[in-house]
PyMOL Python script that loads the backbone (N, CA, C, O; Angstrom):
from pymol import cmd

cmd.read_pdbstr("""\
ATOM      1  N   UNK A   1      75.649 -17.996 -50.243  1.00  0.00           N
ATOM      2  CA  UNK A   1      75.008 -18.214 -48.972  1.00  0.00           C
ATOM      3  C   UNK A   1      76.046 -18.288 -47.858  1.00  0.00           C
ATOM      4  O   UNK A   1      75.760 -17.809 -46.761  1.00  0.00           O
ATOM      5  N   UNK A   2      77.034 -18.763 -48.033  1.00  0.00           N
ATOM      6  CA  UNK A   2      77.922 -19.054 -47.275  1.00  0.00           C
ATOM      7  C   UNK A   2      78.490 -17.688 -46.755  1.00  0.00           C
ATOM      8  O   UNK A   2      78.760 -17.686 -45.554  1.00  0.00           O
ATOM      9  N   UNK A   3      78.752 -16.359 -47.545  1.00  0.00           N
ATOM     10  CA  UNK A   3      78.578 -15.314 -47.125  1.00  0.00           C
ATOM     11  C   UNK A   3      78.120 -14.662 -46.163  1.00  0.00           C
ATOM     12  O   UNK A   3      78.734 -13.918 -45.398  1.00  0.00           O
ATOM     13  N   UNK A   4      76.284 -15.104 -46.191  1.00  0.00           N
ATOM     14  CA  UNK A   4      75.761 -14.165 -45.623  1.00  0.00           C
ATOM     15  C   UNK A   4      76.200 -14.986 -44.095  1.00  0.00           C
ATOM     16  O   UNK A   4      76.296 -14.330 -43.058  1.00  0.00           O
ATOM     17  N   UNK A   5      76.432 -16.408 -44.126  1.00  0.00           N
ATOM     18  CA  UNK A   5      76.376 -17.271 -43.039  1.00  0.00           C
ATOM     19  C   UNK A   5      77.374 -16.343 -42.031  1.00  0.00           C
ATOM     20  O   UNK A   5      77.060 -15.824 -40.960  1.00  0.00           O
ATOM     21  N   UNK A   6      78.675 -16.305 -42.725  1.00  0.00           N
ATOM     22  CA  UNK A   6      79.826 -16.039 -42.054  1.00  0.00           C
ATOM     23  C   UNK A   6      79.702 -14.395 -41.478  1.00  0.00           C
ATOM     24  O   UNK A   6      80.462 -14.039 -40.577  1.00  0.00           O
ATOM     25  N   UNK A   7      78.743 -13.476 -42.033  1.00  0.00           N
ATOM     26  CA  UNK A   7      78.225 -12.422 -41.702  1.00  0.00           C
ATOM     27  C   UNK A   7      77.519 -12.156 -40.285  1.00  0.00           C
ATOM     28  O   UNK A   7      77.644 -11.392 -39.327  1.00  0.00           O
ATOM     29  N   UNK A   8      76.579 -13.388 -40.762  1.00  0.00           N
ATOM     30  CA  UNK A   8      76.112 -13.433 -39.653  1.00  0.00           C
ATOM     31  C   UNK A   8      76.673 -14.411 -38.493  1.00  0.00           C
ATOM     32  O   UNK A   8      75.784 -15.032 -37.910  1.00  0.00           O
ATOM     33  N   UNK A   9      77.894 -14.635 -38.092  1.00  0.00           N
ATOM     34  CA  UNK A   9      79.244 -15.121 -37.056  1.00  0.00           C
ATOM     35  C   UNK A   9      79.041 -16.507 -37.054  1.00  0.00           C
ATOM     36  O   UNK A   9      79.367 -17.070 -36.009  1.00  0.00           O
ATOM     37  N   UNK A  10      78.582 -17.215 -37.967  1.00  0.00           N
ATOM     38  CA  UNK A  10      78.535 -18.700 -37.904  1.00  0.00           C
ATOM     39  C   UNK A  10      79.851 -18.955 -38.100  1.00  0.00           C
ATOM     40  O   UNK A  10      80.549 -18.284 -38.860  1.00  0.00           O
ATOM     41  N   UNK A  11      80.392 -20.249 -37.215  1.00  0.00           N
ATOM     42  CA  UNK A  11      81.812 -20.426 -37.176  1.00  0.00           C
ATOM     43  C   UNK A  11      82.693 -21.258 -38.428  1.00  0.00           C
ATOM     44  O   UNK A  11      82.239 -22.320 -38.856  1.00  0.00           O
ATOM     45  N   UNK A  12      83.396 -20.949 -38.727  1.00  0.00           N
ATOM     46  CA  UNK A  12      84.003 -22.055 -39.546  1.00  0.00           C
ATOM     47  C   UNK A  12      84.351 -23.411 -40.332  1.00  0.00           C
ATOM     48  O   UNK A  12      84.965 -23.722 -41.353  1.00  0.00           O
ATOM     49  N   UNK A  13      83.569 -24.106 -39.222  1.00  0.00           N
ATOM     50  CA  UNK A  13      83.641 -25.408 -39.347  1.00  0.00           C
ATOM     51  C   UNK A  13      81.875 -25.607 -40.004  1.00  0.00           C
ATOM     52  O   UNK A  13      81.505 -26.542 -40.714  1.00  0.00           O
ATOM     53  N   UNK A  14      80.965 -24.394 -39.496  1.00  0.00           N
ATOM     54  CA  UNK A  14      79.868 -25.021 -40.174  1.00  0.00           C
ATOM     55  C   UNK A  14      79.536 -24.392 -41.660  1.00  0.00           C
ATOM     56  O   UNK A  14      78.645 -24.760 -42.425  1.00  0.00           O
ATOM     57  N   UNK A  15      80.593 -23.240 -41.874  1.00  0.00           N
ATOM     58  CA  UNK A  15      80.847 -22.937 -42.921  1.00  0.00           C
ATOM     59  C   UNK A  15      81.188 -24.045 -44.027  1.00  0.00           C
ATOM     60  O   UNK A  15      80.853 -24.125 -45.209  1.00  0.00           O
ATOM     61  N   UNK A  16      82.158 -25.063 -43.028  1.00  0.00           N
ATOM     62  CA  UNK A  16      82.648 -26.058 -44.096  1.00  0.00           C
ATOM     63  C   UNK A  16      81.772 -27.081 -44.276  1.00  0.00           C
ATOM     64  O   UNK A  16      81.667 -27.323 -45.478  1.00  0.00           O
ATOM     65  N   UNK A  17      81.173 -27.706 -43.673  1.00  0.00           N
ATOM     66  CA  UNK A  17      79.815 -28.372 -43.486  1.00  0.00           C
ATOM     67  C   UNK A  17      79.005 -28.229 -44.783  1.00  0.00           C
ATOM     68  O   UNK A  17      78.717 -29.076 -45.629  1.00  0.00           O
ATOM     69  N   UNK A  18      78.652 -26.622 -44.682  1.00  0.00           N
ATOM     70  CA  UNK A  18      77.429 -26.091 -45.459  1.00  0.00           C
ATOM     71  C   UNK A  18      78.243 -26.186 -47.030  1.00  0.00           C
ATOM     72  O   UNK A  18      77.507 -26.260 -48.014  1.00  0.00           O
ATOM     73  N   UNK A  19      79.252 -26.184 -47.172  1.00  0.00           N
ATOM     74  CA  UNK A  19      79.830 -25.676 -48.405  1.00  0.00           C
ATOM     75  C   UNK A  19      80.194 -27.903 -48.950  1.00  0.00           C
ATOM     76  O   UNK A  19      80.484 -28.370 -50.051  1.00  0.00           O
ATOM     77  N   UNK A  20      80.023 -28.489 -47.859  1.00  0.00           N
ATOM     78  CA  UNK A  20      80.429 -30.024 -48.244  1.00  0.00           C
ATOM     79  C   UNK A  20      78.991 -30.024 -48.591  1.00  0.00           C
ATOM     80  O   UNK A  20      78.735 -30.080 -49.794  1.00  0.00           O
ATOM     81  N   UNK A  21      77.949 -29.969 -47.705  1.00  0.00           N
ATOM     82  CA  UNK A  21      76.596 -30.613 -48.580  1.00  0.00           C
ATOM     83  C   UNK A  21      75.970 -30.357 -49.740  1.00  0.00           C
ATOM     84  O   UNK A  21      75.364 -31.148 -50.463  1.00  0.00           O
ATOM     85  N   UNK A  22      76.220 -28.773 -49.923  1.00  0.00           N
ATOM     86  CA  UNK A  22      76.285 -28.633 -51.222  1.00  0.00           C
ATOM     87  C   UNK A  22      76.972 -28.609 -52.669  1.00  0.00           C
ATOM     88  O   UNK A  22      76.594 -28.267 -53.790  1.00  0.00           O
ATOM     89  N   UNK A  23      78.099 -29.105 -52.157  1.00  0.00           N
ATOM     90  CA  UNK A  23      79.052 -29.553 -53.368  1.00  0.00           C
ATOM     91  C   UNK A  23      79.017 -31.127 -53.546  1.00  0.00           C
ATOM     92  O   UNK A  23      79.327 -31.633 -54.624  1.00  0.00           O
ATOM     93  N   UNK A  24      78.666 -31.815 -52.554  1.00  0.00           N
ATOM     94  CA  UNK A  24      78.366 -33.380 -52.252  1.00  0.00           C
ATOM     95  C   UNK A  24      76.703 -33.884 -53.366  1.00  0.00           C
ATOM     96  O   UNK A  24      76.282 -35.010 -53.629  1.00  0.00           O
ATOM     97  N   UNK A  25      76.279 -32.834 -53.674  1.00  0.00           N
ATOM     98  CA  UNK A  25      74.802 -33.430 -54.191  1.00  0.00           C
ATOM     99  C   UNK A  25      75.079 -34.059 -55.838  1.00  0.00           C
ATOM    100  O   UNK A  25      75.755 -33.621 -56.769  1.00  0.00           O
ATOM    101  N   UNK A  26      74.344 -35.101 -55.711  1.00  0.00           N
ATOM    102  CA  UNK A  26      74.500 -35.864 -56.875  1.00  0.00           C
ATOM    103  C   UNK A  26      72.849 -35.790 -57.527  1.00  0.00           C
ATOM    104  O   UNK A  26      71.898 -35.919 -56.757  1.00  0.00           O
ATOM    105  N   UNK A  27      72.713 -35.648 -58.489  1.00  0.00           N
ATOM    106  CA  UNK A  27      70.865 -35.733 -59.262  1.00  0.00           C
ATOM    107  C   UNK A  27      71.223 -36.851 -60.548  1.00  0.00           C
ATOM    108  O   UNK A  27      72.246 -37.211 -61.130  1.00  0.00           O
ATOM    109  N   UNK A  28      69.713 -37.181 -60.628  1.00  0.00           N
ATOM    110  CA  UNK A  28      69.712 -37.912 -62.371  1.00  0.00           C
ATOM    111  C   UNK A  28      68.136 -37.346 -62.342  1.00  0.00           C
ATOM    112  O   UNK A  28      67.387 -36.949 -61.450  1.00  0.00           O
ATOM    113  N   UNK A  29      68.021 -37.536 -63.933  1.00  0.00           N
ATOM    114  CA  UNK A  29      66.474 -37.124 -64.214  1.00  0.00           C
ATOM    115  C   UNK A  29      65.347 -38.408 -64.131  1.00  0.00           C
ATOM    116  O   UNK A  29      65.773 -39.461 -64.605  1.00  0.00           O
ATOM    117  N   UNK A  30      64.534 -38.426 -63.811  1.00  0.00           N
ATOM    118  CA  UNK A  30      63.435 -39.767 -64.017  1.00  0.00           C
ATOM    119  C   UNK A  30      62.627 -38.878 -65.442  1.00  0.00           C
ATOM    120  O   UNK A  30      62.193 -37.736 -65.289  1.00  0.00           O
ATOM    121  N   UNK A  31      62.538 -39.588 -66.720  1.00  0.00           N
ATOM    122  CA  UNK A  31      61.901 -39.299 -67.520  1.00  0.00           C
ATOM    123  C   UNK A  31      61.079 -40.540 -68.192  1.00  0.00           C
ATOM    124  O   UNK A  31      61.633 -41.567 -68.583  1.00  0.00           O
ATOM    125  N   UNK A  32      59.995 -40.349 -68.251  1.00  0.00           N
ATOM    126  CA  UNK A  32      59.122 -41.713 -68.540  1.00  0.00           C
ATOM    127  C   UNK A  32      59.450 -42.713 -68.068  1.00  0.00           C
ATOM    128  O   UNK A  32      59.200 -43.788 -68.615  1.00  0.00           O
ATOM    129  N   UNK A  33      60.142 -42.606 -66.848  1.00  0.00           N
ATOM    130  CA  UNK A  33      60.410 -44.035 -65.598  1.00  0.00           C
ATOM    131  C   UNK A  33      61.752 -44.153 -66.184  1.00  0.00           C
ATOM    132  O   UNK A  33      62.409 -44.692 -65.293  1.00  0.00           O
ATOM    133  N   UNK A  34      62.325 -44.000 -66.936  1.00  0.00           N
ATOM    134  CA  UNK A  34      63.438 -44.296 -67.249  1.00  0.00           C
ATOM    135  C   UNK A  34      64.324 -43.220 -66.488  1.00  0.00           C
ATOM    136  O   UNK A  34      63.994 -42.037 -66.401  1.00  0.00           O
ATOM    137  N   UNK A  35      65.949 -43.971 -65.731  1.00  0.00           N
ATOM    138  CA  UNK A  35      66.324 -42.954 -64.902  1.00  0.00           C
ATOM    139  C   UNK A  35      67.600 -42.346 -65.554  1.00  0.00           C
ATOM    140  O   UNK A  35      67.931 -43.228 -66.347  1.00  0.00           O
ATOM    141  N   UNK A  36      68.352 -41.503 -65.647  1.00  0.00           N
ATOM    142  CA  UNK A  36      68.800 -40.884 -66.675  1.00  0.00           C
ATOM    143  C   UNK A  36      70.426 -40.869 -66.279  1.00  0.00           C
ATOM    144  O   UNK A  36      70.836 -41.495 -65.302  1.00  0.00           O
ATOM    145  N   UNK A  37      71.227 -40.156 -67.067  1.00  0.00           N
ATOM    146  CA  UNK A  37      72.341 -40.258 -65.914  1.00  0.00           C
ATOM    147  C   UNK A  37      72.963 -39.453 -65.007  1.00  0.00           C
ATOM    148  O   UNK A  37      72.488 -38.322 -65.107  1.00  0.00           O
ATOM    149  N   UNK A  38      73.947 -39.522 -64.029  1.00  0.00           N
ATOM    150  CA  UNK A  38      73.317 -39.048 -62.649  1.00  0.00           C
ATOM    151  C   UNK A  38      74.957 -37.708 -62.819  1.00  0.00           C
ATOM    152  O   UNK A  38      76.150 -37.982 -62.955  1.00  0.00           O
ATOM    153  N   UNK A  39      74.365 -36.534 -62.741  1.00  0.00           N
ATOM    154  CA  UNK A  39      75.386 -35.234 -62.687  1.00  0.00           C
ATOM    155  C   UNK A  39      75.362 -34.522 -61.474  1.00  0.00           C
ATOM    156  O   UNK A  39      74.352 -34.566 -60.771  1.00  0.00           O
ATOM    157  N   UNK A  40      76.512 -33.766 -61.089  1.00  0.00           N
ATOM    158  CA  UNK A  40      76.897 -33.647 -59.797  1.00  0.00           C
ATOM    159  C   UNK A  40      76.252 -32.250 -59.774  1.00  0.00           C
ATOM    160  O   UNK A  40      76.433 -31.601 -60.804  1.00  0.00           O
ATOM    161  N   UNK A  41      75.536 -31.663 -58.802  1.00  0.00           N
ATOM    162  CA  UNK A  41      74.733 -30.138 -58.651  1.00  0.00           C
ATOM    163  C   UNK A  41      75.518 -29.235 -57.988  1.00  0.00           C
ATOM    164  O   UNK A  41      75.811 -29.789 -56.929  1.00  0.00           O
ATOM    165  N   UNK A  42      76.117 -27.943 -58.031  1.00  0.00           N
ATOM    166  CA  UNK A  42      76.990 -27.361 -58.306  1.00  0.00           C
ATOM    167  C   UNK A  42      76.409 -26.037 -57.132  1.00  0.00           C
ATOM    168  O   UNK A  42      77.109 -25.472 -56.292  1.00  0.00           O
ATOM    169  N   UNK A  43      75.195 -25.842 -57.364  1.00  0.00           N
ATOM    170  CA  UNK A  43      74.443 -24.724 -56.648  1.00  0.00           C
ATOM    171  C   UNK A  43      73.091 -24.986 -56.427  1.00  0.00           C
ATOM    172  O   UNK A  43      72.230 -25.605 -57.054  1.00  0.00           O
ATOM    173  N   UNK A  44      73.117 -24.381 -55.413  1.00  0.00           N
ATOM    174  CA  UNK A  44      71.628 -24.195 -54.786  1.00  0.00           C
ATOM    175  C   UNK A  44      71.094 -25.974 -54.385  1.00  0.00           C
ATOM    176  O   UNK A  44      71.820 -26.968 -54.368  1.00  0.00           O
ATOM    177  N   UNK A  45      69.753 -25.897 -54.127  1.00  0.00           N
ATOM    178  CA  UNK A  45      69.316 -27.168 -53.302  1.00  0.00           C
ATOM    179  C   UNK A  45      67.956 -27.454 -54.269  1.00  0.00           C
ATOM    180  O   UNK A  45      67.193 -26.720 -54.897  1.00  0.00           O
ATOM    181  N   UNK A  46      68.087 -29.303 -53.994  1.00  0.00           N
ATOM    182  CA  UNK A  46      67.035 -29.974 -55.179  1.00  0.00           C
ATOM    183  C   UNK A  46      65.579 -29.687 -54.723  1.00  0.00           C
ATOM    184  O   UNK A  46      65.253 -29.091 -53.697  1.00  0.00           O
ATOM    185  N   UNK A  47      64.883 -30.138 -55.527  1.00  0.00           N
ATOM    186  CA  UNK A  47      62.971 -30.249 -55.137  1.00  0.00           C
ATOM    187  C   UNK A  47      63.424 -30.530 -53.392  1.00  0.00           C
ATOM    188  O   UNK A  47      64.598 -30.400 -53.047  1.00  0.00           O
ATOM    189  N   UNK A  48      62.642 -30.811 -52.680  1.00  0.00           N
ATOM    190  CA  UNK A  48      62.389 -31.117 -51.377  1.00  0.00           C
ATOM    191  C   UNK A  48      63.568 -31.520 -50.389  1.00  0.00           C
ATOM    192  O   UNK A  48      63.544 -32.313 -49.448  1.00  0.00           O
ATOM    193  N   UNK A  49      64.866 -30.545 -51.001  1.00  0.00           N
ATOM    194  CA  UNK A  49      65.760 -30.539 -49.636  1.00  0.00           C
ATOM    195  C   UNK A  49      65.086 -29.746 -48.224  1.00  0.00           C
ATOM    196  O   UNK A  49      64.469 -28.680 -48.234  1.00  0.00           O
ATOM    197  N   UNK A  50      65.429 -30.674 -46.930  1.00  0.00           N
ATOM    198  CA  UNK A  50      65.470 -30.418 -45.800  1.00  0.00           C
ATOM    199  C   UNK A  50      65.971 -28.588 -45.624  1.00  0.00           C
ATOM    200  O   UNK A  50      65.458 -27.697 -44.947  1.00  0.00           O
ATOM    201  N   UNK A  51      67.304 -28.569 -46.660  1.00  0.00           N
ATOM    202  CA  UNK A  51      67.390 -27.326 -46.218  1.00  0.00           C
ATOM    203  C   UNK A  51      67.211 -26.416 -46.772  1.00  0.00           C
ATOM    204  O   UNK A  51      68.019 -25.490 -46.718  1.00  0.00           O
ATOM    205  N   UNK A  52      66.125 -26.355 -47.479  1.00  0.00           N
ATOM    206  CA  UNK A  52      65.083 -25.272 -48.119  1.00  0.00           C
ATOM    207  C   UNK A  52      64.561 -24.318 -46.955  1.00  0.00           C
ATOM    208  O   UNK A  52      65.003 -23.179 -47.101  1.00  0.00           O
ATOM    209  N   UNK A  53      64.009 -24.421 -46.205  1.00  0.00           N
ATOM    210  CA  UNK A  53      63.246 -23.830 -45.045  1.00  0.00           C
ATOM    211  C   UNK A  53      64.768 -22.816 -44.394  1.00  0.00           C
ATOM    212  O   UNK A  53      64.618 -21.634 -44.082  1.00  0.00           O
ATOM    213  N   UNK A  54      65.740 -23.316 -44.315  1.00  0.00           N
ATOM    214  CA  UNK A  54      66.990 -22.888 -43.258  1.00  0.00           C
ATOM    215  C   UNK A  54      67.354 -21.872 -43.920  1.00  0.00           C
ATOM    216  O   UNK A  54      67.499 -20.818 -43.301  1.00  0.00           O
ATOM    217  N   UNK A  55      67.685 -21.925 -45.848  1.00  0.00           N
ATOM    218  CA  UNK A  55      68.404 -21.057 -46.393  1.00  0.00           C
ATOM    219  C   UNK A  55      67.080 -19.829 -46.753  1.00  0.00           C
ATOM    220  O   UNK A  55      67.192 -18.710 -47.254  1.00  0.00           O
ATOM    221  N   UNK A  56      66.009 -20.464 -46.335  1.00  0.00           N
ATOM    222  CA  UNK A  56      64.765 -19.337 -46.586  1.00  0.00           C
ATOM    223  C   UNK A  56      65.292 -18.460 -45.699  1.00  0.00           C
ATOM    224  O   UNK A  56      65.841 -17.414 -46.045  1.00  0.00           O
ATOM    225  N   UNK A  57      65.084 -19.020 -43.938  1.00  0.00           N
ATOM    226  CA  UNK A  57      65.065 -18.378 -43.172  1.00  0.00           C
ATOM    227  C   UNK A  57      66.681 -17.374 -42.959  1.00  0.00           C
ATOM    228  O   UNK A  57      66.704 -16.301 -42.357  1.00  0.00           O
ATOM    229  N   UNK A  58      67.650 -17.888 -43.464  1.00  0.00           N
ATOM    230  CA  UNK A  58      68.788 -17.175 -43.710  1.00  0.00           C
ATOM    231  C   UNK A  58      68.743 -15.646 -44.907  1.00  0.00           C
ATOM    232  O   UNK A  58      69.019 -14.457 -44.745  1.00  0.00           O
ATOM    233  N   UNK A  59      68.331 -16.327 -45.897  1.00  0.00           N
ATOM    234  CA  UNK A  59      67.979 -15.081 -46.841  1.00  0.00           C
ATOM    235  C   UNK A  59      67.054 -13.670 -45.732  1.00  0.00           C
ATOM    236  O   UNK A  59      67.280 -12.498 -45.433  1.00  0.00           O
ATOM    237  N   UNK A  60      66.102 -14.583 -45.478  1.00  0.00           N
ATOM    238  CA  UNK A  60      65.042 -13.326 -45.090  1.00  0.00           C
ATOM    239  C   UNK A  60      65.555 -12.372 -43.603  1.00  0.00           C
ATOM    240  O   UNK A  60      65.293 -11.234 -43.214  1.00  0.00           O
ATOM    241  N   UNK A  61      66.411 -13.512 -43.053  1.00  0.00           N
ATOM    242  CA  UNK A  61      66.822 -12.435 -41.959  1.00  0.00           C
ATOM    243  C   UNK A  61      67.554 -11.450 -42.431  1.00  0.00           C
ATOM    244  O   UNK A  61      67.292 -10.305 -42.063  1.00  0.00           O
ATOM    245  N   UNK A  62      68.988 -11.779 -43.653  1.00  0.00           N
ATOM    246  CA  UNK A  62      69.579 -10.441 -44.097  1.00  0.00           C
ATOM    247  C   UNK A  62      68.817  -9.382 -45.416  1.00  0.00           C
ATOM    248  O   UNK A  62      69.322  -8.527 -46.144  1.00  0.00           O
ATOM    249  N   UNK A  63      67.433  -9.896 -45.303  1.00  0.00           N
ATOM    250  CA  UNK A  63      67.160  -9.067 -45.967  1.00  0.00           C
ATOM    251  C   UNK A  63      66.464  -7.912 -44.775  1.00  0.00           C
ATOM    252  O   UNK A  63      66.553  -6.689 -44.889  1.00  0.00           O
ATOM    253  N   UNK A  64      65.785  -8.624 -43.662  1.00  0.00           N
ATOM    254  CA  UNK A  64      65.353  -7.484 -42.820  1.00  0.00           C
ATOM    255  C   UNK A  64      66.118  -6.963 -42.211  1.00  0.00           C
ATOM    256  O   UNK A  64      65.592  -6.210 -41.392  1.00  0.00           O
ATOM    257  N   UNK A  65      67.566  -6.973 -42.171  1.00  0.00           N
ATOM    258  CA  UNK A  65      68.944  -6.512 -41.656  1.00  0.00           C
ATOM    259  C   UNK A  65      68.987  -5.048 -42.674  1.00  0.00           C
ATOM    260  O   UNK A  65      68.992  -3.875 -42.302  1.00  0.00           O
ATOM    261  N   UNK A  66      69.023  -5.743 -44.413  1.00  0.00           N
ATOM    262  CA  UNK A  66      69.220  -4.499 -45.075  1.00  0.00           C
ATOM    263  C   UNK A  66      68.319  -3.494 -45.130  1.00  0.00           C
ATOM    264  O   UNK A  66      68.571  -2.300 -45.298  1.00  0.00           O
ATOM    265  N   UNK A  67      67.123  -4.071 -44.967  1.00  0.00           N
ATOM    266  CA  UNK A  67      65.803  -3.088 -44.726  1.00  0.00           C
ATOM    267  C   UNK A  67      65.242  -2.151 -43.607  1.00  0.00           C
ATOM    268  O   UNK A  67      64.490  -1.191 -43.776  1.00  0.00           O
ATOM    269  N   UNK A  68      65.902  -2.751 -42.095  1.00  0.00           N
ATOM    270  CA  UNK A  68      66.213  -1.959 -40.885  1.00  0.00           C
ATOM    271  C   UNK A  68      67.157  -0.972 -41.225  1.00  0.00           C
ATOM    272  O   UNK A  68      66.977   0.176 -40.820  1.00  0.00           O
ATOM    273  N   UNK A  69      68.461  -1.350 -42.141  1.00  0.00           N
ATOM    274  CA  UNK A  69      69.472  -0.167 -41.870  1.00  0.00           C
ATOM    275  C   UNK A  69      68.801   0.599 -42.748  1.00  0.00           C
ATOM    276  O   UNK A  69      68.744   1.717 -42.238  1.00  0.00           O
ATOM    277  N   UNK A  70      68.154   0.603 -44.001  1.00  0.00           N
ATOM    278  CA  UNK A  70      67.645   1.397 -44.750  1.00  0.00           C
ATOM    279  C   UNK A  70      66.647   2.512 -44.069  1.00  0.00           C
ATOM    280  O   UNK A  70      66.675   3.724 -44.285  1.00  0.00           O
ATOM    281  N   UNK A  71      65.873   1.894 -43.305  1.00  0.00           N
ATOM    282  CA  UNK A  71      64.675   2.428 -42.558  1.00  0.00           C
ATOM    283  C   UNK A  71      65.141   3.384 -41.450  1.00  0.00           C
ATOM    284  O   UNK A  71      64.431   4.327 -41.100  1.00  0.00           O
ATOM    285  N   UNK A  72      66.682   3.061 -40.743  1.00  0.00           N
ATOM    286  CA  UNK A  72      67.164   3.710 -39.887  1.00  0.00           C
ATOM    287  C   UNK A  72      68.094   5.097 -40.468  1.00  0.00           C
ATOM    288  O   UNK A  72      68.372   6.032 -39.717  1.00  0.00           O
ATOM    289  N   UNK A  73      68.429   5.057 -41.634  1.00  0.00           N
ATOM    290  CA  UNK A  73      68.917   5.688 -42.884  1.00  0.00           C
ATOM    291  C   UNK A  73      68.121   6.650 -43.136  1.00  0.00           C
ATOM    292  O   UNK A  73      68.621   7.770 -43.030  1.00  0.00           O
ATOM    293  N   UNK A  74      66.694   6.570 -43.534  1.00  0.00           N
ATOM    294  CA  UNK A  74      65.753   7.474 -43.924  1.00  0.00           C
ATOM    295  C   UNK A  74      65.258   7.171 -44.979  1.00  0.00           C
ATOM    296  O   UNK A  74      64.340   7.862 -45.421  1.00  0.00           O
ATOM    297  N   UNK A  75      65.831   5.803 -45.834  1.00  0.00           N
ATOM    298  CA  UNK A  75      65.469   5.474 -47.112  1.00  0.00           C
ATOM    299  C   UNK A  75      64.097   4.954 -46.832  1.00  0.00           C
ATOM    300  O   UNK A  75      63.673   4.986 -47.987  1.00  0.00           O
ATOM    301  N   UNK A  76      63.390   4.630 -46.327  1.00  0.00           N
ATOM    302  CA  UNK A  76      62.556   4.068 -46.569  1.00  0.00           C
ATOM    303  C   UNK A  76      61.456   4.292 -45.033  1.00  0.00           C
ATOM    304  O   UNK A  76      61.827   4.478 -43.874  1.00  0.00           O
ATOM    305  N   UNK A  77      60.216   4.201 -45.514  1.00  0.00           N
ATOM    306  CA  UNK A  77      59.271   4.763 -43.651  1.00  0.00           C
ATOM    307  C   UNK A  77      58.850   3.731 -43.679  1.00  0.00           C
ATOM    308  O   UNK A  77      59.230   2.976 -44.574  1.00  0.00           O
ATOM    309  N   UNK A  78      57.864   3.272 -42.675  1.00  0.00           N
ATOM    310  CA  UNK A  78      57.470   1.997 -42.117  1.00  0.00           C
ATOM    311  C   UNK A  78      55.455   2.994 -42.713  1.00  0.00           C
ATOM    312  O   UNK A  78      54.896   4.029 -42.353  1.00  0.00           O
ATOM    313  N   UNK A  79      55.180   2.106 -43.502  1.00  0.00           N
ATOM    314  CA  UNK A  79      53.609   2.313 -44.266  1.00  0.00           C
ATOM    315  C   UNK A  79      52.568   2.195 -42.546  1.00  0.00           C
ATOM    316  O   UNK A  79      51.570   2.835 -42.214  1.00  0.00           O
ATOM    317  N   UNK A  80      53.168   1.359 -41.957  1.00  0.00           N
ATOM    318  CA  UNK A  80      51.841   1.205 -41.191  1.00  0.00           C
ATOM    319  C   UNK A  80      52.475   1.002 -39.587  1.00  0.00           C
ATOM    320  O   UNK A  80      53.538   0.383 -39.553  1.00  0.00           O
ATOM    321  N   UNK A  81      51.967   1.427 -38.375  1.00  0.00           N
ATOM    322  CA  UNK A  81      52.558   1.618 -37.373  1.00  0.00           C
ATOM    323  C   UNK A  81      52.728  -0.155 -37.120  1.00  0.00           C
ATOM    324  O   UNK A  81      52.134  -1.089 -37.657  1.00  0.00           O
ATOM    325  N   UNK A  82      53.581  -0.134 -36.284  1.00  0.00           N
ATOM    326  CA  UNK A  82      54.137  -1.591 -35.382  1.00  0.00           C
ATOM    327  C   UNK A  82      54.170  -1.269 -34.556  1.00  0.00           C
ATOM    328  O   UNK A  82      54.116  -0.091 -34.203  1.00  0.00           O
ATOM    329  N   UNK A  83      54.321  -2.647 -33.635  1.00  0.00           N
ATOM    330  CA  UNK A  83      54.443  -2.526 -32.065  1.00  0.00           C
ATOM    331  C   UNK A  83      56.342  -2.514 -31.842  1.00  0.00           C
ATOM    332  O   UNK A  83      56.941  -2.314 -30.785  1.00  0.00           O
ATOM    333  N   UNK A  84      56.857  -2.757 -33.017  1.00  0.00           N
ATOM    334  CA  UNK A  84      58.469  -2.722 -32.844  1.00  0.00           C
ATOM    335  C   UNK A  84      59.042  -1.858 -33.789  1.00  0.00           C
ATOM    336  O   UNK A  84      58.297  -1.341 -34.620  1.00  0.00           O
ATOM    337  N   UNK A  85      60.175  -1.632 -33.798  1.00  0.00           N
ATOM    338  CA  UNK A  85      60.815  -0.740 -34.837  1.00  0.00           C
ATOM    339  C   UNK A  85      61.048  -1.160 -36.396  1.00  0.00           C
ATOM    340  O   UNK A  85      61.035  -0.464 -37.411  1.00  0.00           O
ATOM    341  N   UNK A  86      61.265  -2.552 -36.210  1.00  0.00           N
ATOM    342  CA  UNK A  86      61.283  -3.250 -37.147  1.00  0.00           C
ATOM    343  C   UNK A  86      60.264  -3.104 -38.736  1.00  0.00           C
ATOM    344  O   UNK A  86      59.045  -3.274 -38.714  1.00  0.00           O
ATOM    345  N   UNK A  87      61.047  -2.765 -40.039  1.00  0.00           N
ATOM    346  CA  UNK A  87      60.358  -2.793 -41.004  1.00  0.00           C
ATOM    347  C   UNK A  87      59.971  -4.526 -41.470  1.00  0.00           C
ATOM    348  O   UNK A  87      60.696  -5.461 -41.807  1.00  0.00           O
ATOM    349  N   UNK A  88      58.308  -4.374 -41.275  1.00  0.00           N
ATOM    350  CA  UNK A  88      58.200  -6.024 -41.130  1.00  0.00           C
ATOM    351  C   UNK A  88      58.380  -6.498 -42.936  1.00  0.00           C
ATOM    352  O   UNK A  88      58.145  -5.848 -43.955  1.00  0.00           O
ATOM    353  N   UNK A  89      58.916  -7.957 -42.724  1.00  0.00           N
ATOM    354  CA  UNK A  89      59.413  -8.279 -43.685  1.00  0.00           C
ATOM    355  C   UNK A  89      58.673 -10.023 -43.913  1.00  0.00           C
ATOM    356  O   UNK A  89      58.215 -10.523 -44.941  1.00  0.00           O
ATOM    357  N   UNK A  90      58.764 -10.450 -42.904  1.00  0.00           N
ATOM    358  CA  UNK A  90      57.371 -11.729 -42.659  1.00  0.00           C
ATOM    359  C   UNK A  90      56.619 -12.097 -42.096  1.00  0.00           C
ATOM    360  O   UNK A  90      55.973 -13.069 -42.488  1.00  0.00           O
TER     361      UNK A  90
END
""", "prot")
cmd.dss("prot")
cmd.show_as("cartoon", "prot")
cmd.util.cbc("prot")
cmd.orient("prot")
């Protein structure tokens, strides 16, 4: 993710940010109420992180990035007219 971040000109420092909160996450399991013991999460984001919605909206913009250049390419036509050029994607 941090990739596509820096792709898309996010600066440095929130590069480092993004790369601390997700190396910072700690989990344990709750299994029959009993709480389990607690291992450090390595990738990606738990049940109901805040920044679920952000890295959605990050994915989907470079995917309509790769799907515009495709469309501008010839790989691919737009099925149904738009009011923009854009191959819609959400």
């Amino acid at each position: 993710m941090l990739n596509i971040m820096r792709h898309m000109g996010f600066l440095d420092h929130w590069l480092l940010r993004m790369k601390m909160i997700f190396s910072l996450g700690i989990s344990s399991i709750l299994l029959n109420g009993v709480l389990g013991n607690q291992f450090h999460c390595r990738r990606g984001v738990r049940q109901g992180d805040p920044l679920s919605p952000l890295l959605f909206v990050l994915a989907a913009e470079l995917l309509q990035y790769v799907v515009n250049d495709a469309c501008i390419q010839g790989y691919l036509q737009i099925p149904i007219t738009q009011p923009s050029n854009d191959f819609p994607i959400i």
